[in-house]
Each structure stands twice: as C-alpha cells, then as structure tokens.
C-alpha positions in Angstrom: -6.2 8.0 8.2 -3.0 7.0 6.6 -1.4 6.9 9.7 -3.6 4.4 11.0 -3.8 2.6 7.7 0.2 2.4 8.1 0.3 0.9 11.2 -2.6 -1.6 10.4 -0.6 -3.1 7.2 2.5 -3.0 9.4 0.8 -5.2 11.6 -0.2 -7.4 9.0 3.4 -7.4 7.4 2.4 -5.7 4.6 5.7 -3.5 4.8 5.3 -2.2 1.4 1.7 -0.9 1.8 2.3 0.4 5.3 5.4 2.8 4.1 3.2 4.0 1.2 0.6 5.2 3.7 3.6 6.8 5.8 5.2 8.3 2.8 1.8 10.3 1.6 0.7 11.1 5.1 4.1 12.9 5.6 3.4 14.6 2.0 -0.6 15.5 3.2 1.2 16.8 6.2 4.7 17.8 6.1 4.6 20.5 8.6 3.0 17.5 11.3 5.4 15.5 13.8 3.4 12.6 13.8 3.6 12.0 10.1 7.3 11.7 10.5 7.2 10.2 13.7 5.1 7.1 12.0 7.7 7.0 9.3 10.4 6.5 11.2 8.8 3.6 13.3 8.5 1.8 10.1 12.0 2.3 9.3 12.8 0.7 12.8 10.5 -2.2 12.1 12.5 -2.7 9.2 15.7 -2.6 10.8 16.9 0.5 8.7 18.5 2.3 11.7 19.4 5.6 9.4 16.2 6.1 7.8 14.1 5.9 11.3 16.8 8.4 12.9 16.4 10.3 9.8 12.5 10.6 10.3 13.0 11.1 13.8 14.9 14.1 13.4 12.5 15.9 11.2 9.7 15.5 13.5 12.0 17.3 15.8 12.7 19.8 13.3 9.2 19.9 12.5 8.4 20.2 16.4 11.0 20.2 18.6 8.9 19.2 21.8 7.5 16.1 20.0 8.6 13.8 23.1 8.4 10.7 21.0 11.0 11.3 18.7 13.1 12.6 21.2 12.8 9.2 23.4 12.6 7.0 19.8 16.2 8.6 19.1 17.4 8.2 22.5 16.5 4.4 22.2 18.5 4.1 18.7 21.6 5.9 20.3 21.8 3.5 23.2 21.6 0.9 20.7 24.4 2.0 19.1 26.0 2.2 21.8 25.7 -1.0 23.1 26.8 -2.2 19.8 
C-alpha cells in the first residue's frame, strides 16, 4: 500500500508525501527489496544521486538478485561516468 501510495504522490509532485510512504514501507518491511528499491527511485526523481545509490544497495543487500537495483545502479554509474 505505501508503495503504491508513494509512487501515486510522486506523480502528483507531492515529493514530501511520497518519501514518507517510502520511508515507513521500508520500516513495515525492512527485510523486503522492493521497499528500498521504491526509495531509491524517489531519491533519483529528486536528483539526490547518493541517497538513490544508497537505497539501491540495500535492496541488494537485502536480496542480492533483486535485478532492479542492480540495473537502477548500473544506470547511475554510467551516469557518472558520462559526467
């Protein structure tokens, strides 16, 4: 539910309402990729590059197969690189 609820105040720029959804679903479920996963694609649609690879990472820690992160971390490396 907050997940959703995240990405549905994202999309209605509500930035402040979407990361506390993303904050307490990763609280509900801290042992869950997709929690963190969620999180750090807000942190991208903010632009705060260090944050989403932060959230990233713990997904991967959380699960290390989660492809998502994997590829969402990829994306911010290349990124970088092009920099």
């Amino acid at each position: 539910f907050h997940n959703l609820m995240g990405y549905r105040l994202m999309a209605k720029e509500d930035m402040e309402g979407a990361l506390a959804h993303f904050k307490l679903q990763t609280r509900l479920l801290p042992d869950a990729a997709n929690p963190w996963d969620s999180l750090g694609d807000y942190y991208v649609e903010v632009g705060n590059k260090e944050e989403a690879r932060k959230a990233f990472e713990k997904a991967l820690e959380v699960d290390p197969s989660f492809d998502a992160s994997k590829r969402k971390l990829e994306e911010l490396d290349a990124e970088d690189t092009a920099s």
